[in-house]
Structure formats: structure tokens, C-alpha cells
N, C-alpha and C positions, 0 to 999 in steps of 0.2 A: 348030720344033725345041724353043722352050720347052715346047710343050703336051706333046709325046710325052714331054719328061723327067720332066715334073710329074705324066703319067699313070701312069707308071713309080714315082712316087714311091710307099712306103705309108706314111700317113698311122697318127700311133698313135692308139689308140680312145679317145677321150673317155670318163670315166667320170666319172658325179657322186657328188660328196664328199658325203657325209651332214652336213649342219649340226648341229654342237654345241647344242645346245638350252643358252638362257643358264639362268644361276642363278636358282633363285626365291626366293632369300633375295641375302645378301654375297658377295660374290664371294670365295668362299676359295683359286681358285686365281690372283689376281693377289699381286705380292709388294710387298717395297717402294721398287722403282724404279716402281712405278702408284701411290704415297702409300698402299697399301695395306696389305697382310699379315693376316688375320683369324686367329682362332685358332679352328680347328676342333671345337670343343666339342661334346660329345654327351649325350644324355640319358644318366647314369651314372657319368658323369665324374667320377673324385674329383680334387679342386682343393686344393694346401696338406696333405694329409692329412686333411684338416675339413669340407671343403665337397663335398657331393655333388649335382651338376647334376640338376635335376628338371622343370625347364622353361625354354623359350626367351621373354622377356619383348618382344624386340625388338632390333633394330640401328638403329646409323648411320652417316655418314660416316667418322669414326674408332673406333666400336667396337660391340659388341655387347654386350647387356646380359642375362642367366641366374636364373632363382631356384634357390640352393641348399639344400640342408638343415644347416645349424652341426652336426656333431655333437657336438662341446664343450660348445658354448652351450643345445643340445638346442631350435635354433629357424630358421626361415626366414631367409635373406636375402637379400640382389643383390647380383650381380656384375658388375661394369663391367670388362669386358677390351680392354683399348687392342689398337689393330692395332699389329703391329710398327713400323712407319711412326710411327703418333703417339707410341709408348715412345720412340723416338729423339730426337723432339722435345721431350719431358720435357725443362724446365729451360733450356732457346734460348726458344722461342717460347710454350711450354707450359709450366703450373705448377698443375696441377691435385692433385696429393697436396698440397704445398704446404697449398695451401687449403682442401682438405679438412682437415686438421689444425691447424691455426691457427681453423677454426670448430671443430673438436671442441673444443680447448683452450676458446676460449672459450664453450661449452656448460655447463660445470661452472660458471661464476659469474653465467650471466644466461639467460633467456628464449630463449636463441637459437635450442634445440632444436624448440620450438615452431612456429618459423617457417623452419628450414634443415634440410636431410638430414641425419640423424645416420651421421655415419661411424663403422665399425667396427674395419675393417681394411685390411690390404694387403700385397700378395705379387707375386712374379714366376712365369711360366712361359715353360716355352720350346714352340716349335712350329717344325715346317721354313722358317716364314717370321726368326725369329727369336727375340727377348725381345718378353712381352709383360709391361705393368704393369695388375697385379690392383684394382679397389678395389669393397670390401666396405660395403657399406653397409643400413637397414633396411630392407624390402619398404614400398613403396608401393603407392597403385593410381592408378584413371585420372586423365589430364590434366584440366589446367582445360577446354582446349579439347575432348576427349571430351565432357566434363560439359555445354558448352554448346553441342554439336553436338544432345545429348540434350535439351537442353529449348528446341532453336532456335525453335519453335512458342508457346513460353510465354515470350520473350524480352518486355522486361525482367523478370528473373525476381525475388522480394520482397527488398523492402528491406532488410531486416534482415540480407540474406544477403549483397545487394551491398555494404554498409559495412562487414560482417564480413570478409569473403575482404580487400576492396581494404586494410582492416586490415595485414591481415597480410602483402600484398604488398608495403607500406610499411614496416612492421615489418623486414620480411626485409629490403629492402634496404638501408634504413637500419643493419642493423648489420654487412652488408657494408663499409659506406663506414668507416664505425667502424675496421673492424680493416684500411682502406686498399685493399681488395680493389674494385675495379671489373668488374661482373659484367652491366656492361650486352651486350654481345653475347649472354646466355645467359637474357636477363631478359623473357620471353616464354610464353605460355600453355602452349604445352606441356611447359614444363619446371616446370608447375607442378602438384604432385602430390598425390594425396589423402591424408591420413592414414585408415586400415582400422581400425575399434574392432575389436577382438577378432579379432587379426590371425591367431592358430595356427586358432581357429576355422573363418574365412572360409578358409584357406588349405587345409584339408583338407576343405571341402565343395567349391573349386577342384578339388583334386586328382579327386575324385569326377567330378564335373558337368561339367567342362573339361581331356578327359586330354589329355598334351603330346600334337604329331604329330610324324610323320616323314614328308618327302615321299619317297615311291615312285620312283626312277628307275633305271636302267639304272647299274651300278655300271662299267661299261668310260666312258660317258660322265663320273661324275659318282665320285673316288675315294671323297669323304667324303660322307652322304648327307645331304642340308639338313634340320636343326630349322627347322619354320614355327612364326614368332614366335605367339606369344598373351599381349599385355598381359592384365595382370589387370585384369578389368571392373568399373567400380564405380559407372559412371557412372550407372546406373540405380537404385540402390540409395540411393546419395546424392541425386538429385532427388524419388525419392519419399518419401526418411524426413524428418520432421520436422523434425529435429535442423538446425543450421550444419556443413554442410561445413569440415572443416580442410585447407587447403592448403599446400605448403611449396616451398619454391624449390627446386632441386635443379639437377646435370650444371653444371660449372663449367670447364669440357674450355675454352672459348674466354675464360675470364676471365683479370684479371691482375690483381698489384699496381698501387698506383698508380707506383713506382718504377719498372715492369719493361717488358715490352715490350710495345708497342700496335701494333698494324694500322690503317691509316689508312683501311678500309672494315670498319666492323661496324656490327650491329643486322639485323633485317630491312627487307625497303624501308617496310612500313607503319611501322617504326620510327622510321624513320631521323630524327636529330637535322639542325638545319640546318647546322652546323658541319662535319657529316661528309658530311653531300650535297657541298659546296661545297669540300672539302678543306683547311681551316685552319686541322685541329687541335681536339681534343678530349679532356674530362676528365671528373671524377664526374660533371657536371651532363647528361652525357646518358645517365647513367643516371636520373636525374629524368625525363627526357624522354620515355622507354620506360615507364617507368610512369604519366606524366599517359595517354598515350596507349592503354595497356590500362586505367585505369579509365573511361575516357570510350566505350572500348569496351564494356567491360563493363558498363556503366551503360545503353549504349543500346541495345546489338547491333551497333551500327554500327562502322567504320575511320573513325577521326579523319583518316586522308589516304588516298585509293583508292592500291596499290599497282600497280593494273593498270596498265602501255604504253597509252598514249593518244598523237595525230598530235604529230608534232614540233613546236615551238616556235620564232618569229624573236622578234628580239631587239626589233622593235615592239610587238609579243603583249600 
């Protein structure tokens, strides 16, 4: 009886769903109940009235980073545009204008500019996911860690260079601590940038030799078409020229006053302070910690602690 009914039955046709092909950059259509929201930026883009988009520098977690052309200023610069998500978090958990401006302040009476990002500006935009916060800052180029991906062969790379850079990576954060700012979650190689001598220069033989892209996709799949990032490369430039590389600290997205609010898991794990492995409780002094441990890197090539998963541990061990 059941067979004849079920024979009876018509069954509807399976059909297969074509798969969304994922993003190759940010995800600009998640919003921000996923911590997200990007702001869909494109090569052309005027920003503020002033800023005109001319290349994608890279993304991350919380935001996406552009070189503009100032028409005001009649010169290059970065743009850091929070996802809607992190603008929200401006001022709770996050205070990064803040600090960007309390160093510019303090740029005008010391050394500071030398060894921290010079801020510029800052502005809001809105997009479908919401407010985003703008910050303007000078073009840089490659990371420390680019630079010593670049000369991983020739590692320990000359002396004069390692006392130089580890310099000014002490420099720098020593006068974080100064104006109270704890910047050990942000205090790490890649956030450490090159300064570019003859920056309008370099940037228009870039424009030349490294035009922006645009990836190619199916515009029913994909509404807004993905800028692929293209950091400005320097890392080769800098290893082969003579001269001391200048480095500067930059991205302050996860730092804080020393008053304000802390998360009780920061640094990377090769960073990590023992305080904060162990949970109890941490201050400036692991930002010391973050830096003994990248110059002893940088000194040797080596990770002062493997951060790789290794077998589990008893308590006789």
C-alpha cells in the first residue's frame, strides 16, 4: 500500500544551487551584527571633498586601509576607514582618534614624529552598513616584517642597522608610555612601517610600475567589485640601499589609555607577557615585554618563545 502511494508520489527536481564564490578581498557584504560592516570604497572615490582613492593599501579585521591623493595639501596619503562595527565601538572598548591626537599633539614639542605615524586627519562616512570613522594619516611603506622576510637569507642582517631600527622601536614606545598610552597589543612587526625618502617621487613611479587592480567578477554575484590590496613595496629598496632604514610604529586600533579599558587576553602568542598567559592582570610593563622579545628576534631571526601548539602538558612535566 505504502509503495504504490509513494510511487504515485512526484517528487520535485533537485536542482543545484550555484555556490557564491567567497570574497577575495573583505567581506563587504557581511554587516554589523557579524563585527563587521566595510565600506565599499573604490578606485575614484572622493572622500571628505579632498581625498581622492587611487589605490587599495590592504585590509584587516576592523578595517581597510586606501592611498588618497589630498587635493588641498596637493599630496599622498592613507586612509584608515573603520568598519561600521569598530566606529561603534569608538570610545567603550576602542579609542584610537583619541590617540592618534594626543601623539600629534605631542609631535609639535618632541621627536615623536620620528618614531610614531603622523596623523593628519579625520572624518566620517556613511555606507549601507552605516557610520564609518575616517583617519588620515602619511603614506608609508613596507612592514618591518616584509623587510625581513626580504633579507630572511642574509639574516642577522648588519649591526649598525639592528641597534638603529631596535632604537627607535624603544624610542617609540617609550614615549607612548609617556603620554600613558599602552600600545602593547599593536606593538609588533608588522605594524612597523617604513618611512619612503622622496615620498611624491616614489609614489608616482608606483602609480606607473604598480597600477591599482580591480578584480573581474560576475556583478549579479558580487554588487560592489573587489579593489585587490597592493601594499607599497619597499622592502627591496630598503635592503639594498645603503642608508639605515627608518621605521615607525603605527595602527593603534587595539591600544588604550593606561586609565581606560583593557582586555585581559592581548599581544600575539609569540608575545605574550607571563602575566597575561596566566591571567592576573597586566600593565605597561608588558609592553617592555613585547619589545625585549622582538629585539632578540631581530637580533637573531629567531622567536624568543615558539608560538606553535605542541603535545599537551601534566602537571608533573
Amino acid at each position: 500500500m505504502h509503495r504504490r502511494l509513494l510511487g504515485k508520489l512526484k517528487l520535485p527536481a533537485l536542482t543545484k544551487r550555484k555556490a557564491r564564490p567567497a570574497w577575495p578581498e573583505e567581506p563587504l557584504d557581511l554587516g554589523t551584527d557579524a563585527n563587521a560592516g566595510f565600506f565599499p570604497a573604490q578606485l575614484g572615490t572622493v572622500l571628505h571633498s579632498s581625498y581622492t582613492v587611487v589605490r587599495k593599501l590592504g585590509f584587516g579585521q576592523h578595517s581597510s586601509v586606501w592611498m588618497a591623493n589630498d587635493s588641498r595639501a596637493q599630496c599622498g596619503v592613507a586612509i584608515k576607514i573603520l568598519t561600521a562595527h569598530a566606529t561603534l565601538m569608538q570610545g567603550s572598548v576602542a579609542c584610537e582618534l583619541p590617540i592618534l591626537r594626543l601623539v600629534a599633539k605631542a609631535q609639535g614639542h618632541s621627536d615623536t614624529e620620528t618614531h610614531l605615524i603622523k596623523f593628519k586627519d579625520t572624518f566620517n562616512v556613511q555606507s549601507c552598513h552605516g557610520e564609518h570613522l575616517c583617519l588620515v594619516t602619511e603614506v608609508l611603506g613596507s612592514s618591518f616584517k616584509a623587510f625581513c622576510v626580504h633579507l630572511e637569507a642574509k639574516f642577522p642582517f648588519p649591526s649598525q642597522r639592528r641597534s638603529h631600527i631596535s632604537f627607535s622601536l624603544l624610542r617609540g614606545t617609550c614615549m607612548l608610555l609617556v603620554l600613558s598610552i599602552q600600545a602593547v597589543p599593536d606593538i609588533k612587526f608588522d605594524n612597523m612601517l617604513a618611512v619612503i625618502d622622496d615620498i611624491e617621487s616614489f609614489l608616482s613611479h608606483q602609480a606607473k610600475s604598480s597600477p591599482p587592480q580591480i578584480e573581474t567578477l560576475d556583478v549579479s554575484a558580487f554588487p560592489v567589485p573587489p579593489v585587490i590590496s597592493q601594499p607599497l613595496s619597499t622592502a627591496r629598496d630598503l635592503s639594498d640601499n645603503c642608508s639605515i632604514p627608518i621605521f615607525k610604529l603605527t595602527d593603534f586600533g587595539t591600544s588604550a589609555f593606561v586609565d581606560g579599558y583593557h582586555s585581559d587576553i592581548i599581544q600575539p602568542v609569540a608575545l605574550r607577557a607571563p602575566e597575561v598567559v596566566i591571567g592576573c592582570g597586566w600593565d605597561k610593563k608588558a609592553d617592555i615585554w613585547s619589545v625585549g622579545c622582538l629585539v632578540f628576534e631581530m637580533l637573531t631571526g629567531n622567536w624568543l618563545f615558539n608560538p606553535r601548539p605542541v603535545g599537551s602538558w601534566s602537571a608533573d612535566a
